[in-house]
N, C-alpha and C positions, 0 to 999 in steps of 0.2 A: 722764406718761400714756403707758402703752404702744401700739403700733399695734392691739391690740384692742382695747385699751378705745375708739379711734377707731371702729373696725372696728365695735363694737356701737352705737357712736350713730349712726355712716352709716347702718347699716341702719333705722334707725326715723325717716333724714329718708325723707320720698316717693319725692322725685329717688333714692333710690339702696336702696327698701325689697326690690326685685325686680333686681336687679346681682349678678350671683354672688359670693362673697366673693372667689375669687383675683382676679376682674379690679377689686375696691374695692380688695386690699391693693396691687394695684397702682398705683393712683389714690393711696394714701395714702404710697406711699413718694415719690410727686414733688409732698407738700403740705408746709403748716407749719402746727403750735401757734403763736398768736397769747393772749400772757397782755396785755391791756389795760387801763388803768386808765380808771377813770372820766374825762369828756371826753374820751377818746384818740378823735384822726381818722384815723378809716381810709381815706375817698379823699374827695375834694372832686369834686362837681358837675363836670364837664367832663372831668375826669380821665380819660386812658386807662384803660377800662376791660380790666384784665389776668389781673384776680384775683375771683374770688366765693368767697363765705365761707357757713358751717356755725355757729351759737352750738351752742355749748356749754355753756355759762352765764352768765348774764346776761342784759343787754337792750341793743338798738343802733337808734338813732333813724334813720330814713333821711326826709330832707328836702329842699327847693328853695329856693335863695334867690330873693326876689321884685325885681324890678326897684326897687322901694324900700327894699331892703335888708332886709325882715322874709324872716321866715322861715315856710314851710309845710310841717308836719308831713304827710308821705303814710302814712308806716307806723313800724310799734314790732315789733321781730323779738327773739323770744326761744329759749330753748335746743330745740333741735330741727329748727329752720325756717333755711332757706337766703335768701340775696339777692344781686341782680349776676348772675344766669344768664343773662338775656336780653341784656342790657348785652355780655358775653361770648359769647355767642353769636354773634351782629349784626355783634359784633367793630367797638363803638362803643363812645366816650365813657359815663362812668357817666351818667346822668342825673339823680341826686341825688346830696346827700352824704349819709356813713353816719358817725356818732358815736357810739361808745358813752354810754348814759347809765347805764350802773353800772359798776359793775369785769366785766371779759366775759372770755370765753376762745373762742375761736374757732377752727377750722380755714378757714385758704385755700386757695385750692385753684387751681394756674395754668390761665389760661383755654385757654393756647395746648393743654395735656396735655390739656384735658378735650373740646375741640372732635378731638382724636387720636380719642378714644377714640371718638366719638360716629360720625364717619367707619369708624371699625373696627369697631364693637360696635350694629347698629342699635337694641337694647334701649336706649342709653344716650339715643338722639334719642327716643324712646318718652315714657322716663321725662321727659326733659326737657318735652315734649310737654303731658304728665298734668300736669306740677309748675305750668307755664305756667297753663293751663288753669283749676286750683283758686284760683291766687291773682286770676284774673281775676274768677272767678265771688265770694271772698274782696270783692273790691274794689266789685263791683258790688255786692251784698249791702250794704257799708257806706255805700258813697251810697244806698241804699236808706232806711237808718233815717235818715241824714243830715236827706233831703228829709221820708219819713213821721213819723218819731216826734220827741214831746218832747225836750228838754235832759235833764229829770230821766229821761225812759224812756232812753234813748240811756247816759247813767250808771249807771241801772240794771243794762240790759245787761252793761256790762263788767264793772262789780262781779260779776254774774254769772258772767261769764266767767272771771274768778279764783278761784271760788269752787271747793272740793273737796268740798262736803255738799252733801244734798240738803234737810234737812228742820231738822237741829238747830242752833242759834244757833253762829255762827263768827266770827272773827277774823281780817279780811285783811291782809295788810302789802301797801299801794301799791306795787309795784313800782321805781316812780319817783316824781318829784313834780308837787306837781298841776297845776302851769303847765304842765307838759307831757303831765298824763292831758288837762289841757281841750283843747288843741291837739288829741292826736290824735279826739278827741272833734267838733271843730269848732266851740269855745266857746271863749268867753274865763271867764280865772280869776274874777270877780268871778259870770259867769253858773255855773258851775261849784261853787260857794258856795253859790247861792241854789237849786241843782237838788239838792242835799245837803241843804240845809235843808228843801225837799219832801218828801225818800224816808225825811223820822222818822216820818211818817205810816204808813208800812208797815214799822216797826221797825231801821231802819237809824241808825249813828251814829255819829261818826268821833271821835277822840281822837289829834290829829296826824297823823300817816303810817296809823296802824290804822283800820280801819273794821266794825262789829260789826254783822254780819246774824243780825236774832235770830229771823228769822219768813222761807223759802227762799222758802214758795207764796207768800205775800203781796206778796212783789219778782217774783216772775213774775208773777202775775196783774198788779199793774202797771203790767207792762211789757209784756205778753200777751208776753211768751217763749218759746219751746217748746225741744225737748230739747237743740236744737243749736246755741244761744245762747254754750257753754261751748268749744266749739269755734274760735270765731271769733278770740280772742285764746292758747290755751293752745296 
């Protein structure tokens, strides 16, 4: 991958959609390509936080381990979307750990370079600002449906969310797997089954990893959805 092809995807994350290109190419000659394989750990929970990361492709679990040793799914970051900023920032420990859960590709990005910049460049504390900001509002919105909506609406939703049509019958590939759509979902796998088995009522129907929405309004109505439902996960 060349530094523009880098160059073109920095600019469509948030944090860096309004950065001039020379002061990103700058940012990007003191980062690294990270080619990951599926389970690869990127930092563990406590971990000096040194580095925040960029997907590129793929998906990376970021989670907490609980004092009984389970594990809480906080978020599922995919290609486009940033994590570690704040962590980096603060110039603190990570707060969770981050795992890839497919084969990923990544840009890191050194915390100490990017706190440079931000001190130099007040646009970059801006951007940082905005980026903060979205995934609060992001986070709030999901204990939102958390507490208001059903298991099966709550599923709805995100099938929504990966969906690329509006109206004709489609075919999704889960991303990942479902122990871990129910996690970040705030379900267990067995509840996550039986919220599947609900949504054949509105044309919905899985066949392993795929999942076949043959009717869009039908899964919105509901799930009362509205436009920006797609958003939340893509």
């Amino acid at each position: 991958m060349t530094n523009e092809d880098t160059l073109a995807i920095l600019k469509k994350v948030p944090l860096f959609s309004r950065i001039p290109n020379a002061e990103l190419k700058e940012l990007i000659n003191d980062s690294k390509i990270i080619e990951a394989p599926l389970h690869k750990i990127l930092f563990l929970q406590d971990d000096v936080a040194d580095h925040f990361y960029v997907v590129i492709d793929g998906w990376v679990k970021l989670y907490r381990q609980t004092k009984d040793g389970d594990e809480a799914v906080i978020e599922v970051i995919t290609h486009g979307q940033s994590f570690a900023e704040a962590a980096i920032f603060e110039k603190q420990n990570y707060p969770v750990s981050a795992e890839c859960v497919t084969d990923a590709v990544l840009i890191a990005i050194k915390g100490d370079t990017f706190i440079d910049r931000i001190e130099r460049q007040p646009k970059f504390a801006m951007q940082m600002l905005s980026s903060m900001s979205r995934r609060l509002r992001m986070h709030i919105d999901l204990i939102e449906r958390l507490v208001i909506k059903s298991t099966s609406e709550r599923l709805g939703d995100f099938l929504l969310s990966l969906s690329r049509a509006n109206s004709d019958a489609e075919i999704i590939h889960l991303p990942y797997d479902k122990t871990l759509v129910a996690a970040r979902l705030g379900m267990k796998p067995e509840t996550l089954s039986r919220a599947l088995a609900k949504l054949r009522s509105v044309g919905v129907e899985t066949r392993g990893h795929e999942v076949v929405i043959k009717n869009h309004q039908a899964l919105r109505d509901f799930c009362k959805a509205d436009g920006e439902t797609r958003a939340v996960a893509s």
